[in-house]
KOLFIDO-36675 format. One record per atom (N, C-alpha, C): residue number from 0; x, y, z. Coordinates in steps of 0.001 Angstrom, whole numbers, plus 500000, padded with zeros to 6 digits. Atoms other than C-alpha are relative to their C-alpha. Layout:
BEGIN
+-----+--------+--------+--------+
!  nr !     c1 !     c2 !     c3 !
+-----+--------+--------+--------+
! NUM !      X !      Y !      Z !
...
+-----+--------+--------+--------+
//
This chain:
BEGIN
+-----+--------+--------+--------+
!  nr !     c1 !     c2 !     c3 !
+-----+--------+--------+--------+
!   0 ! 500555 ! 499918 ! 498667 !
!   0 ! 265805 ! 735006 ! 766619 !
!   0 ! 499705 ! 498560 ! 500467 !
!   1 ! 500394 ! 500856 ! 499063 !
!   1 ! 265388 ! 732240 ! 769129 !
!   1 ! 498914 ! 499491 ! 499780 !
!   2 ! 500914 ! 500691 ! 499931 !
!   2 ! 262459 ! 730059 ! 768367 !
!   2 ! 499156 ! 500469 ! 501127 !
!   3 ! 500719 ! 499885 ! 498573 !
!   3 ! 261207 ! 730178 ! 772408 !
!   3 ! 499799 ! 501485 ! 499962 !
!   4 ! 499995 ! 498616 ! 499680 !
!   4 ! 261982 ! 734080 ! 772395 !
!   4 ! 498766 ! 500266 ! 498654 !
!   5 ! 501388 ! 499582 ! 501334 !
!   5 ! 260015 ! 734485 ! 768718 !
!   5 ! 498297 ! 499613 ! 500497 !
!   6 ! 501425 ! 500637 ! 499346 !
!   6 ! 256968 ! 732266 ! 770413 !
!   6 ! 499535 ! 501431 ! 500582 !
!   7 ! 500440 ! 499599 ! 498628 !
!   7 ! 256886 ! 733958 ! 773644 !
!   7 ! 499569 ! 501589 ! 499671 !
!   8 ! 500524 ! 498720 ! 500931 !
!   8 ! 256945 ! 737551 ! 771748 !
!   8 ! 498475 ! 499846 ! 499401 !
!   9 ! 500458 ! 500041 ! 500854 !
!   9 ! 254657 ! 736405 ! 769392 !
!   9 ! 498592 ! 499967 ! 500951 !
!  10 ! 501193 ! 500303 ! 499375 !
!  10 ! 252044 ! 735055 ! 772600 !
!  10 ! 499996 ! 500953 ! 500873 !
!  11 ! 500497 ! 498547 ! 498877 !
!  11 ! 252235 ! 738718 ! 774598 !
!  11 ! 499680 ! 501104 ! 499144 !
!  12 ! 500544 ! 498866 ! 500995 !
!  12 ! 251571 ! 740760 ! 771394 !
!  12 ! 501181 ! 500907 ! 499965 !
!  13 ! 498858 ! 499069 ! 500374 !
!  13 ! 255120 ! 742150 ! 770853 !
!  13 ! 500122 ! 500186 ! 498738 !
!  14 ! 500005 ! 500290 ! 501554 !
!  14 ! 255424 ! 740593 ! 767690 !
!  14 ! 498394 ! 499283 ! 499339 !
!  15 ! 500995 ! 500466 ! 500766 !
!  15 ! 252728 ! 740432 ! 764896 !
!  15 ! 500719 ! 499167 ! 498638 !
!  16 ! 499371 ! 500576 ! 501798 !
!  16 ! 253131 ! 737660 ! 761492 !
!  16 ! 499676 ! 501258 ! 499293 !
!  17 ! 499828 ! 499292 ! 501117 !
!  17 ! 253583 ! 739265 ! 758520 !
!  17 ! 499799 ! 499161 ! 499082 !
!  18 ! 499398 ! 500730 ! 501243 !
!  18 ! 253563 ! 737497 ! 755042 !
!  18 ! 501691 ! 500141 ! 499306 !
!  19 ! 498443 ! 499614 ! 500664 !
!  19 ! 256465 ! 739270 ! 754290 !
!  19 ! 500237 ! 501284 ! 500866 !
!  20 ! 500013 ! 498977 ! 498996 !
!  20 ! 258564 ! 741800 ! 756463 !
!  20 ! 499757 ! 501404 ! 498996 !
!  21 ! 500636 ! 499002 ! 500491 !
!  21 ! 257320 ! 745515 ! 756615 !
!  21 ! 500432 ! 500948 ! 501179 !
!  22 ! 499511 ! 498119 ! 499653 !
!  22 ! 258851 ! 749353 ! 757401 !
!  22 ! 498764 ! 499651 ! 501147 !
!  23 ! 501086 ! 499228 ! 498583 !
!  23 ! 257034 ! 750375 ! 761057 !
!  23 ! 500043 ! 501600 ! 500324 !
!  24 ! 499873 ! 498474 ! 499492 !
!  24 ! 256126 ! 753893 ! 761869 !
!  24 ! 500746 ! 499601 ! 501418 !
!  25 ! 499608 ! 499436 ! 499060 !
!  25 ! 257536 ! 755602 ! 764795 !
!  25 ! 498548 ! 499860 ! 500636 !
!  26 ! 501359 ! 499597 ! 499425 !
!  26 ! 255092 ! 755229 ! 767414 !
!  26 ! 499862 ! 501716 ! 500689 !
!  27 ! 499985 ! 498636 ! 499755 !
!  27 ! 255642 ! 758917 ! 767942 !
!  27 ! 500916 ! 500807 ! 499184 !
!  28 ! 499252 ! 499310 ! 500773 !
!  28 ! 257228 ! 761729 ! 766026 !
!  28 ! 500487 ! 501427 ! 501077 !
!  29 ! 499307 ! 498934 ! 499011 !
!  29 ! 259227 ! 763964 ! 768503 !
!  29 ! 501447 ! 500699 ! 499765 !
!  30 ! 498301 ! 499613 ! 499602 !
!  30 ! 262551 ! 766110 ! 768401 !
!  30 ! 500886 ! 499251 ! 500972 !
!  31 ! 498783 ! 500613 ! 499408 !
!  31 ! 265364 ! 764165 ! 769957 !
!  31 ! 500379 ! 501263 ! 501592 !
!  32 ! 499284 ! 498998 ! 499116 !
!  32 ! 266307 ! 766098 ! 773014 !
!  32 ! 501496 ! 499832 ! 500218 !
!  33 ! 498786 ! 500830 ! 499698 !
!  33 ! 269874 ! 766780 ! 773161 !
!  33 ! 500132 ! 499594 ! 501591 !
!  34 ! 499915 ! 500372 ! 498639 !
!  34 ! 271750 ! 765392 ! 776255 !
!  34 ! 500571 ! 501689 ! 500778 !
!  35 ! 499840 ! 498659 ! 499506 !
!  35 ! 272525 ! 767861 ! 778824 !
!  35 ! 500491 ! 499382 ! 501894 !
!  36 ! 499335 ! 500385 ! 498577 !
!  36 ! 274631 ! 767752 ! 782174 !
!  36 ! 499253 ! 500767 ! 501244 !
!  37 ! 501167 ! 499098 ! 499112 !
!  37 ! 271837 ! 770057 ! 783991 !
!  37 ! 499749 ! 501427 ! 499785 !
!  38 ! 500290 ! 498497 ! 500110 !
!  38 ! 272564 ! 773442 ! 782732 !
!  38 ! 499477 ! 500181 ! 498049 !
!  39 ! 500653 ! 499199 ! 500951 !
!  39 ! 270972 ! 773516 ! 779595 !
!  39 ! 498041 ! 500322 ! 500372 !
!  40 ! 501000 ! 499256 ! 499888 !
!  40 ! 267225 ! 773244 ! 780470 !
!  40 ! 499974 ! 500763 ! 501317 !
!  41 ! 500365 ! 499112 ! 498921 !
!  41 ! 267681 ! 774789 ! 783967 !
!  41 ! 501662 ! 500384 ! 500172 !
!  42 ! 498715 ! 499057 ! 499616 !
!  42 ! 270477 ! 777404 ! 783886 !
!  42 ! 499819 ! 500952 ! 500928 !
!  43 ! 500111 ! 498839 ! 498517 !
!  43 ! 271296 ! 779604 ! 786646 !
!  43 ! 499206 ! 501029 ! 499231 !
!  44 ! 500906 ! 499094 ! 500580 !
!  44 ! 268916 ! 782104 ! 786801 !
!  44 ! 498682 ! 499976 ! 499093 !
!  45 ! 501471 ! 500127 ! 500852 !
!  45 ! 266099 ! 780742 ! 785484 !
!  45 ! 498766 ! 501306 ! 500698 !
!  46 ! 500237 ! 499009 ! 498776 !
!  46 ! 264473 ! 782636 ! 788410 !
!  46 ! 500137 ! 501127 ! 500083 !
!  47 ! 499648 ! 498660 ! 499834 !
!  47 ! 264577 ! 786287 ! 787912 !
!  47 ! 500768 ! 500321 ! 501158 !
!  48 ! 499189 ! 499758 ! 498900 !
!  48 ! 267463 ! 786986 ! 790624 !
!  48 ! 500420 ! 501679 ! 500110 !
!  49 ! 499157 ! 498567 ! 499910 !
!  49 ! 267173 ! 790863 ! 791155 !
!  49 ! 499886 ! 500177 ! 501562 !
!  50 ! 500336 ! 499697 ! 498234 !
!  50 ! 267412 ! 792468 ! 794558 !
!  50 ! 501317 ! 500440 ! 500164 !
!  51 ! 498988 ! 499458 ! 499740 !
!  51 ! 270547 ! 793445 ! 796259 !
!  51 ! 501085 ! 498842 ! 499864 !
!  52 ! 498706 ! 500845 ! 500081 !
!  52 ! 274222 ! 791877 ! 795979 !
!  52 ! 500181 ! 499447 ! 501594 !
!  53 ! 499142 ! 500554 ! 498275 !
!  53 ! 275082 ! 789572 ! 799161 !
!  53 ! 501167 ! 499317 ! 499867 !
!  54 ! 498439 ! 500626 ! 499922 !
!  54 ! 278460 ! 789175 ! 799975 !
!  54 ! 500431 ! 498713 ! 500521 !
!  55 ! 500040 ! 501223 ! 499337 !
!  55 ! 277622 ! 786113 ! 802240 !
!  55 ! 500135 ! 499278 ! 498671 !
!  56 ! 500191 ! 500797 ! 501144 !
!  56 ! 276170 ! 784546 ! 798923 !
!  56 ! 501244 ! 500152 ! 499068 !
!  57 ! 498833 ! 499946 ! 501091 !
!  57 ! 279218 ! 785371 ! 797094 !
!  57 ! 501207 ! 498962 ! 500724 !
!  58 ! 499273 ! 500993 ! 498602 !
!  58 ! 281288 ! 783828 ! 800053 !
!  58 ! 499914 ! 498610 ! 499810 !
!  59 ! 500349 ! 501542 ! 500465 !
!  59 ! 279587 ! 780615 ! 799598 !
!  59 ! 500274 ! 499509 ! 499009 !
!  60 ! 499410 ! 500159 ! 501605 !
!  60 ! 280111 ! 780500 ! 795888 !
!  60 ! 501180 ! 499850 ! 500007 !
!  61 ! 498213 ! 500092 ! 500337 !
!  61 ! 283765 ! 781059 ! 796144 !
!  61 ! 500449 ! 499239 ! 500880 !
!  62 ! 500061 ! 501472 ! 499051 !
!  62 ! 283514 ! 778392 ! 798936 !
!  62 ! 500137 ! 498517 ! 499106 !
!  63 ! 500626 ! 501408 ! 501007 !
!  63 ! 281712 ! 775863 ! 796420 !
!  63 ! 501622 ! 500198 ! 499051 !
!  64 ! 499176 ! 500197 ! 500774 !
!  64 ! 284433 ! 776809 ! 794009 !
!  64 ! 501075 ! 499590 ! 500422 !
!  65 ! 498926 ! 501047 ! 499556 !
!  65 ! 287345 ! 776154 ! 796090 !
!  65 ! 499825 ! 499112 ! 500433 !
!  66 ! 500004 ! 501572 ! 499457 !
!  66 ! 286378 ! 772847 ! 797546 !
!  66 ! 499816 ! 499288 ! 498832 !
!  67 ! 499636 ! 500889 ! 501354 !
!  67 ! 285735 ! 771667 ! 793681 !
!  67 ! 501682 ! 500347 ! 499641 !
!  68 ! 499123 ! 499900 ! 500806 !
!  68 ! 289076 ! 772881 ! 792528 !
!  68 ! 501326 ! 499668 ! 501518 !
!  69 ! 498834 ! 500176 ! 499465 !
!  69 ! 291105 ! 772197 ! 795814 !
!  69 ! 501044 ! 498502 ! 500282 !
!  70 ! 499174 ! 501401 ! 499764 !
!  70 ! 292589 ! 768855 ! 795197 !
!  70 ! 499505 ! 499619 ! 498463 !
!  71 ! 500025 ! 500545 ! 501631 !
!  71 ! 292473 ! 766288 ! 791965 !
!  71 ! 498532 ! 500072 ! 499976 !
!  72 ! 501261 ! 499095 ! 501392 !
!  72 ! 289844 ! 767252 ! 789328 !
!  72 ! 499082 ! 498995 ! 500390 !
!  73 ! 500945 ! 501327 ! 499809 !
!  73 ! 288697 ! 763315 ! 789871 !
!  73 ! 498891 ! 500191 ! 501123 !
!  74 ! 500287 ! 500457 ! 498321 !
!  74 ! 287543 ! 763751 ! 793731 !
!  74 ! 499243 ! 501389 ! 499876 !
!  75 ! 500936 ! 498434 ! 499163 !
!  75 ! 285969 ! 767497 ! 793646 !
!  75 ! 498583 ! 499724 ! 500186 !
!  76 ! 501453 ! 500095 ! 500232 !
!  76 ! 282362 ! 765766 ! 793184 !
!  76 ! 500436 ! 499842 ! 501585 !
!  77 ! 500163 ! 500845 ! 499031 !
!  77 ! 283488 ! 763763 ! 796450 !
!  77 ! 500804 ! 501338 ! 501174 !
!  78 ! 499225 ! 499319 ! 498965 !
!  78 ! 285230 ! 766676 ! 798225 !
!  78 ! 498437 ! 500990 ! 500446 !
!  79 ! 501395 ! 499022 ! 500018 !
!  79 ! 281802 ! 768931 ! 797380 !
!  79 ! 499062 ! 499201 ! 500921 !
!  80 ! 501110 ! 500609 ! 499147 !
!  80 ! 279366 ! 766457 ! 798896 !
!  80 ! 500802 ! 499690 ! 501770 !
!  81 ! 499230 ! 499952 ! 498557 !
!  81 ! 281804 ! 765786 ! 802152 !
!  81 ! 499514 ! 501504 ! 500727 !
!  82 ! 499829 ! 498426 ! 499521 !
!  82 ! 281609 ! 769487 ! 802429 !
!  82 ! 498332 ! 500239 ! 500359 !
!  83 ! 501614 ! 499497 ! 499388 !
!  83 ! 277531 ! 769539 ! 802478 !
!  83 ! 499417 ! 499132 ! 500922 !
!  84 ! 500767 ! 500867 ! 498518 !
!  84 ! 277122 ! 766855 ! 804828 !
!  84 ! 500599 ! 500646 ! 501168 !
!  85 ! 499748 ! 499361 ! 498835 !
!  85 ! 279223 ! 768773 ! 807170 !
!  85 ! 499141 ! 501076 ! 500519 !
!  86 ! 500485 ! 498739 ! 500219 !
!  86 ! 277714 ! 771883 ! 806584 !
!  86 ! 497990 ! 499480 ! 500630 !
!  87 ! 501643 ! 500570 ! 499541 !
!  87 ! 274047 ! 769744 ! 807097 !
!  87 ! 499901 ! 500106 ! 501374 !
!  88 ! 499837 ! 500168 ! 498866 !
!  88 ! 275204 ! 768812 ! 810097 !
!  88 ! 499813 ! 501006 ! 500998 !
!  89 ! 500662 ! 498731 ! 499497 !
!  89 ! 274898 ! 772078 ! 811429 !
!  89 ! 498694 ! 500560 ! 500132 !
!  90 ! 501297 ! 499212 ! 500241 !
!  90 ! 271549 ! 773029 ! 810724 !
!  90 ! 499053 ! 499641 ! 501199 !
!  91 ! 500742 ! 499774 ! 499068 !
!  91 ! 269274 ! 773591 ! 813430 !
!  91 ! 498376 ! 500060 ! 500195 !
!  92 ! 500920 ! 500272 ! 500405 !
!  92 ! 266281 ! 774157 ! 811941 !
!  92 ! 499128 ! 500205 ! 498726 !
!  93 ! 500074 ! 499951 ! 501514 !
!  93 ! 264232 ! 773956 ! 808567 !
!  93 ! 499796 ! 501359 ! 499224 !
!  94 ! 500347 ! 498399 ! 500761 !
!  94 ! 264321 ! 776872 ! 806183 !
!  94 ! 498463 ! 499588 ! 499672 !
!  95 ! 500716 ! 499906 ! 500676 !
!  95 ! 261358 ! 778010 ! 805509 !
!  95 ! 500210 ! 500038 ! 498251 !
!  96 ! 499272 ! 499499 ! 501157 !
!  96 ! 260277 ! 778512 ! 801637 !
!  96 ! 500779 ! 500940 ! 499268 !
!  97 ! 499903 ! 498708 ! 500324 !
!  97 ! 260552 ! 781934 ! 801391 !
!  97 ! 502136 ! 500128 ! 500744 !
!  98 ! 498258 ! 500106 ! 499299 !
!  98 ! 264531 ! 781769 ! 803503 !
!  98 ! 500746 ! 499110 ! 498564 !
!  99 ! 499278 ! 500749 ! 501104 !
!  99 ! 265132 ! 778868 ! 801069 !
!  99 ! 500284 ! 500447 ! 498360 !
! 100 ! 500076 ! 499444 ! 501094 !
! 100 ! 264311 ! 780774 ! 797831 !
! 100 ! 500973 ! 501374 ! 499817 !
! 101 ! 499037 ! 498546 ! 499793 !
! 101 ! 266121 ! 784024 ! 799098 !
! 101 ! 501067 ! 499829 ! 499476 !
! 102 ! 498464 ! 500688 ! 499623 !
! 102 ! 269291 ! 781951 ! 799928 !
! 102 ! 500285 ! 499725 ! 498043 !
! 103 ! 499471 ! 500711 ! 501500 !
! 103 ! 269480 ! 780471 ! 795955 !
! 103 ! 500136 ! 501135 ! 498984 !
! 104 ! 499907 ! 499192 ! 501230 !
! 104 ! 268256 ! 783484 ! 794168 !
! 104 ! 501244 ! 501159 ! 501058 !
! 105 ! 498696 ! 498806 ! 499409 !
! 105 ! 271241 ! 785700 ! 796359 !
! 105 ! 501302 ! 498871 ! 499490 !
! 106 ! 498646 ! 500550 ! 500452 !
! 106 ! 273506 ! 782509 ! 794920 !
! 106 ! 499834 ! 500632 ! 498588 !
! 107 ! 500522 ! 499610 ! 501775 !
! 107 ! 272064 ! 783331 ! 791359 !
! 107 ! 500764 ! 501296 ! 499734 !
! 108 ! 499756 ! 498536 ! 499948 !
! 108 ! 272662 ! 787107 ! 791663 !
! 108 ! 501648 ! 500034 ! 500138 !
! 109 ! 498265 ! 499677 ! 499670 !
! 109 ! 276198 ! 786928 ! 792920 !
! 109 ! 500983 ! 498950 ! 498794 !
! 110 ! 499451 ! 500301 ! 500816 !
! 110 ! 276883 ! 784434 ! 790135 !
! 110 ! 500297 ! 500540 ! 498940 !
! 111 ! 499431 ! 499376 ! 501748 !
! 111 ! 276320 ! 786957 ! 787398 !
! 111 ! 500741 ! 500680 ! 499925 !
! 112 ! 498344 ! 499463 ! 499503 !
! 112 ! 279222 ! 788458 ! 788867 !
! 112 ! 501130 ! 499379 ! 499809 !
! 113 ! 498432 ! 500651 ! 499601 !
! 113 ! 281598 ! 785573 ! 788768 !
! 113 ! 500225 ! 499327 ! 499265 !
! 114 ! 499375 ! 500211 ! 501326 !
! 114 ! 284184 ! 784996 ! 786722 !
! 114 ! 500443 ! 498414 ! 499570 !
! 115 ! 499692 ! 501666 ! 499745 !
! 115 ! 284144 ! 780751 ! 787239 !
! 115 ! 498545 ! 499750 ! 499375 !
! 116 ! 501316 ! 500844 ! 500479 !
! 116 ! 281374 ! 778314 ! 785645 !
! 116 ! 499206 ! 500244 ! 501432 !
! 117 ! 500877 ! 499795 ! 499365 !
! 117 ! 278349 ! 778686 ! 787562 !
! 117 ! 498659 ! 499397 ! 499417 !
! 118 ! 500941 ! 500569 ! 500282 !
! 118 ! 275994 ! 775751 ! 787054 !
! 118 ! 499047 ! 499907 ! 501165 !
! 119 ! 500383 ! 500135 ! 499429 !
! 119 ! 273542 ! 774373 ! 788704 !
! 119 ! 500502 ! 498946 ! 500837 !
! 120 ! 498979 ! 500424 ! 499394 !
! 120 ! 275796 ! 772195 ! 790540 !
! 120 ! 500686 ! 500602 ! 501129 !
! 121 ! 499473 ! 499022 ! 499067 !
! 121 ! 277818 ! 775176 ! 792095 !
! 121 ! 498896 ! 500717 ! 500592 !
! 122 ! 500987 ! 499221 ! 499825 !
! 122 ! 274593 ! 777063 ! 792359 !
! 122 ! 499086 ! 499455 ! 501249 !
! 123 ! 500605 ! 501170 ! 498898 !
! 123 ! 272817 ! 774357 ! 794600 !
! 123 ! 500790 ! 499634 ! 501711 !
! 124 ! 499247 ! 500193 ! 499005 !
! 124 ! 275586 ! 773435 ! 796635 !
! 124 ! 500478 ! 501536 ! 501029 !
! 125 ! 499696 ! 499082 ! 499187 !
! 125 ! 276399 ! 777181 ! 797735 !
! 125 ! 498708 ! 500646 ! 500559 !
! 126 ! 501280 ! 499471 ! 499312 !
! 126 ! 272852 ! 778102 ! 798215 !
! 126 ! 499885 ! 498763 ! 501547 !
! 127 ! 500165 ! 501156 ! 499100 !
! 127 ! 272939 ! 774708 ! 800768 !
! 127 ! 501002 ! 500415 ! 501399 !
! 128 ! 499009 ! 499380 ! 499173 !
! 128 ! 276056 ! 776143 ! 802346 !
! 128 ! 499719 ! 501150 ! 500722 !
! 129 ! 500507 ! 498485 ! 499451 !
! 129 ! 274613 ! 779634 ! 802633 !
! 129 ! 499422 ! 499852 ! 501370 !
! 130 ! 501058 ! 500028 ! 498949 !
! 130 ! 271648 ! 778205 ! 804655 !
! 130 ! 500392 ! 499346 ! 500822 !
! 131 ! 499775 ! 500343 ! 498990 !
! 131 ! 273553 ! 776241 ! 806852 !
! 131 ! 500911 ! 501324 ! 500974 !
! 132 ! 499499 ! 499215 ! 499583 !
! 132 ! 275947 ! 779209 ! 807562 !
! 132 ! 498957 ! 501026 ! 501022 !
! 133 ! 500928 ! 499548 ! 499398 !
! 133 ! 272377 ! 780498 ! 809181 !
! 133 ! 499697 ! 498745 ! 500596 !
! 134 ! 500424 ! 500996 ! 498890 !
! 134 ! 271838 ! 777077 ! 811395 !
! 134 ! 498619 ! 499865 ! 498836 !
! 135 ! 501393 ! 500843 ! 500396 !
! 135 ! 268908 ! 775975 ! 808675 !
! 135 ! 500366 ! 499186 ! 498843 !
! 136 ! 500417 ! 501147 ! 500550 !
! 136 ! 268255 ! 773380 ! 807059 !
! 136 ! 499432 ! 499507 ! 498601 !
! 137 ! 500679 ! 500098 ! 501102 !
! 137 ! 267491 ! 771998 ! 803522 !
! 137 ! 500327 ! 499037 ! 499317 !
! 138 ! 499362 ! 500840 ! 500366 !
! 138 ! 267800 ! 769312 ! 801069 !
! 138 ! 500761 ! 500394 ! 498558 !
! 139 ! 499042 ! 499954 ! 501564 !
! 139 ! 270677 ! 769052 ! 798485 !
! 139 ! 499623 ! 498803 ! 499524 !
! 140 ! 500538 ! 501007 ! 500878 !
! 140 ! 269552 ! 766734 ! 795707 !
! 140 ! 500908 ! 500238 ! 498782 !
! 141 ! 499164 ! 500853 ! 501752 !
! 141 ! 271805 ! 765169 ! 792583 !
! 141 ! 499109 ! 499206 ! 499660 !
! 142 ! 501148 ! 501239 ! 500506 !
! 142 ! 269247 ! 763793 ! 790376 !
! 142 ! 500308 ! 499859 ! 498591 !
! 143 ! 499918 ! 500967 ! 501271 !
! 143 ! 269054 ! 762008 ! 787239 !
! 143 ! 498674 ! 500265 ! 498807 !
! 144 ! 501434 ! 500459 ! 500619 !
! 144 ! 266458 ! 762205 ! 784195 !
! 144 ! 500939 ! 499327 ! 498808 !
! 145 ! 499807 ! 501194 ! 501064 !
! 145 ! 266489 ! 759421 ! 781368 !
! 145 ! 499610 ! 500727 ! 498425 !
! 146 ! 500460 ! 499429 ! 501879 !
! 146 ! 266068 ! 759640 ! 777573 !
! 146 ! 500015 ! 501529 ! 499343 !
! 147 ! 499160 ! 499849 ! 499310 !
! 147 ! 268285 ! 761205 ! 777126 !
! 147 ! 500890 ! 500503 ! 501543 !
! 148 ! 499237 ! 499559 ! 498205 !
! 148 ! 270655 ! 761096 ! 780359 !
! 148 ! 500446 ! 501145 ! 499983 !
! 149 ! 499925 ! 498789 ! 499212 !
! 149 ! 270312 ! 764328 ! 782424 !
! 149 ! 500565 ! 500117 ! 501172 !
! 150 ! 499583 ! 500152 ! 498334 !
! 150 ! 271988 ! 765408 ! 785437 !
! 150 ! 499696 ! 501383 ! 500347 !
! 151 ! 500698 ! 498804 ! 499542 !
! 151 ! 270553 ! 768000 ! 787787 !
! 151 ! 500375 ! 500267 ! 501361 !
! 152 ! 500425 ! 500089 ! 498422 !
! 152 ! 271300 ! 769493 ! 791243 !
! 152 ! 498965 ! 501200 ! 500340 !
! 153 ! 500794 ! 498841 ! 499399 !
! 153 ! 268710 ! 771680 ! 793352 !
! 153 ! 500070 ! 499841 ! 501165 !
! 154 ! 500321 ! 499991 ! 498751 !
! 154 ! 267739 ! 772520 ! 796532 !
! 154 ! 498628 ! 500041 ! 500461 !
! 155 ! 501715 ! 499850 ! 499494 !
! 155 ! 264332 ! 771564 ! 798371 !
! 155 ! 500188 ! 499976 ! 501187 !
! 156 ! 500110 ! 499980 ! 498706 !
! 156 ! 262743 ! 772467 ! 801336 !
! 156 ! 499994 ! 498234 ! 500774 !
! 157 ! 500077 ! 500856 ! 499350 !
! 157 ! 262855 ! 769872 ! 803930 !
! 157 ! 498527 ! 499049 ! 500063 !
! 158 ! 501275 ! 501057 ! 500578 !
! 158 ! 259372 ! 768937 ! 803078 !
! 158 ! 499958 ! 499648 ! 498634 !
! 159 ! 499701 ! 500799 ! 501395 !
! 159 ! 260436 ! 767987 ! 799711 !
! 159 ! 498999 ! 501142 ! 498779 !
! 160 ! 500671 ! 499049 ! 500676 !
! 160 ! 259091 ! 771319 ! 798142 !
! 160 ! 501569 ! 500489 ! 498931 !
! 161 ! 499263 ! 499054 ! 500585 !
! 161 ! 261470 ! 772486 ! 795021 !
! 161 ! 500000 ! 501160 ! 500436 !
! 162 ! 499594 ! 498749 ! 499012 !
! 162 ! 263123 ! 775800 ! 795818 !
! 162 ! 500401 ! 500899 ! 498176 !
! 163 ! 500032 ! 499445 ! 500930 !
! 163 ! 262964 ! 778319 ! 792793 !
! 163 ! 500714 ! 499437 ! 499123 !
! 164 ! 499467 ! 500802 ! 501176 !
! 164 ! 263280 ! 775743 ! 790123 !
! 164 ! 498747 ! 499538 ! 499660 !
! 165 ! 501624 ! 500493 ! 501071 !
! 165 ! 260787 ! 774899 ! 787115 !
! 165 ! 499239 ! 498806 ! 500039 !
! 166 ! 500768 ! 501438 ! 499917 !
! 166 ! 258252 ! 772069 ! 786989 !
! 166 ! 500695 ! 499148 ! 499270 !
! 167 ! 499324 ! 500969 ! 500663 !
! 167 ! 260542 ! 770443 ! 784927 !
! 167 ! 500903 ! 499217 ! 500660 !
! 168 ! 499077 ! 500792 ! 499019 !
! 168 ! 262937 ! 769283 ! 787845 !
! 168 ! 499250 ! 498888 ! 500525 !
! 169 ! 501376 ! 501098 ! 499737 !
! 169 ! 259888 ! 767024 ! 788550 !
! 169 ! 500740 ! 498849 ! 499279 !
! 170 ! 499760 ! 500831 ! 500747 !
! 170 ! 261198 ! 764812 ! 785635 !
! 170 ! 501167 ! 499295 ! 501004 !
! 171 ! 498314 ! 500779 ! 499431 !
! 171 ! 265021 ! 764242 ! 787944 !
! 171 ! 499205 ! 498929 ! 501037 !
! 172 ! 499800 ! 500708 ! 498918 !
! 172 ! 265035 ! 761154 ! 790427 !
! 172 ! 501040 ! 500167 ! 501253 !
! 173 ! 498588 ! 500297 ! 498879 !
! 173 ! 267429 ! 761946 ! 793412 !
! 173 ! 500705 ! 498982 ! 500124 !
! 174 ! 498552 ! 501352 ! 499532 !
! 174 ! 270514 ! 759803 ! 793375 !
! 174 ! 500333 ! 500177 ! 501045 !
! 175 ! 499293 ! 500100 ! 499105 !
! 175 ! 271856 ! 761465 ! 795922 !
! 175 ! 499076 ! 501410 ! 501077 !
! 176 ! 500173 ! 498557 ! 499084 !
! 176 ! 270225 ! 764048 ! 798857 !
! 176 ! 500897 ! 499691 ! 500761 !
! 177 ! 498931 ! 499275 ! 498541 !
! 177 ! 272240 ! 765770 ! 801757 !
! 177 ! 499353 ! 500946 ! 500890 !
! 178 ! 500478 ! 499655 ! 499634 !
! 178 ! 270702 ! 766626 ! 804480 !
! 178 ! 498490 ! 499817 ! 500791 !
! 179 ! 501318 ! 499544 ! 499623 !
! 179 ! 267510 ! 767726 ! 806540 !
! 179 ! 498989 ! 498424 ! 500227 !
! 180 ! 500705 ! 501240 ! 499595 !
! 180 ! 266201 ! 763917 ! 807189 !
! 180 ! 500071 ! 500081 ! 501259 !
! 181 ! 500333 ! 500877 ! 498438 !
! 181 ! 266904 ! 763491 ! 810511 !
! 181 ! 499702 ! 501737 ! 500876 !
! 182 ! 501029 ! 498755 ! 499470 !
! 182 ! 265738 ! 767523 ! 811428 !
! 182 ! 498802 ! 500118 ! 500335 !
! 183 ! 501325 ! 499634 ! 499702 !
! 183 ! 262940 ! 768577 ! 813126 !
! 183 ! 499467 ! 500823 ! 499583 !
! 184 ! 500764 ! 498223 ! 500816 !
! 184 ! 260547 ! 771054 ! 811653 !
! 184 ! 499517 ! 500362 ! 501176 !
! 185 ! 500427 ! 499366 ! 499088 !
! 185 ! 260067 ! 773751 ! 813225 !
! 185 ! 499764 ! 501603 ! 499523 !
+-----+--------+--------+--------+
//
């Protein structure tokens, strides 16, 4: 090690002397979490999704699915988000919570029907679609959590309220929202 770097350690309390070097505990003893692309701790349906089948919500889903699969494999992230800023663009005014929660758990429900992956990814984006297909409003969020790297999408109300998803989505940072900024509540 660097002389200046060993000092400068040594004068913020990173590093302590020793006489001789010495094994360090763990400053914590925790399970490793594995990594996870968003659907292991929040899989569709976390949300009890019973109630009736909507065909709209199925509509949307098989929407989300063809705009990921209608061109190269590379571009479907970039064809999907094109598709919800349009779809934003429309919206008129903000879902309530109760509209916004409907809309996701009628994507949920119609997913345990369908015969394509159905993450939270597809799950997010067609619930976003749904509610614009009604002129309202909401935010789509791609977020991020660390240690290990997570990836997550959901949907929140326009006041930045999660939308039937666990306190654990708390942990994601939004990389990316779509939507509901420049709306008026109403």
């Amino acid at each position: 090690m660097p002389r200046l770097l060993a000092a400068h350690l040594l004068h913020i309390g990173a590093l302590s002397p020793t006489p001789a070097p010495l094994p360090w505990a763990a400053p914590a003893s925790a399970p490793a979490p594995a990594a996870s692309w968003g659907s292991a701790e929040h899989p569709a349906g976390l949300v009890s999704a019973t109630g009736r089948f909507s065909a709209t919500a199925a509509t949307a889903l098989g929407a989300t699915w063809f705009i990921q699969r209608a061109g190269p494999k590379e571009r479907a992230m970039s064809r999907l988000v094109s598709a919800l800023r349009a779809s934003a663009a429309y919206s008129r005014r903000s879902a309530s919570p109760t509209e916004a929660a409907d809309a996701v758990l009628a994507v949920r429900r119609a997913a345990r029907h369908a015969p394509a992956r159905t993450a939270c990814l597809e799950e997010s984006a067609a619930a976003a679609i749904l509610l614009a297909t009604r002129r309202l409003a909401v935010v789509w969020c791609h977020g991020i959590a660390a240690d290990p790297v997570r990836l997550h999408a959901w949907v929140q109300t326009v006041d930045g309220d999660t939308v039937a998803e666990p306190r654990s989505t708390l942990a994601y940072t939004p990389a990316l929202t779509i939507g509901a900024r420049h709306q008026q509540h109403s």
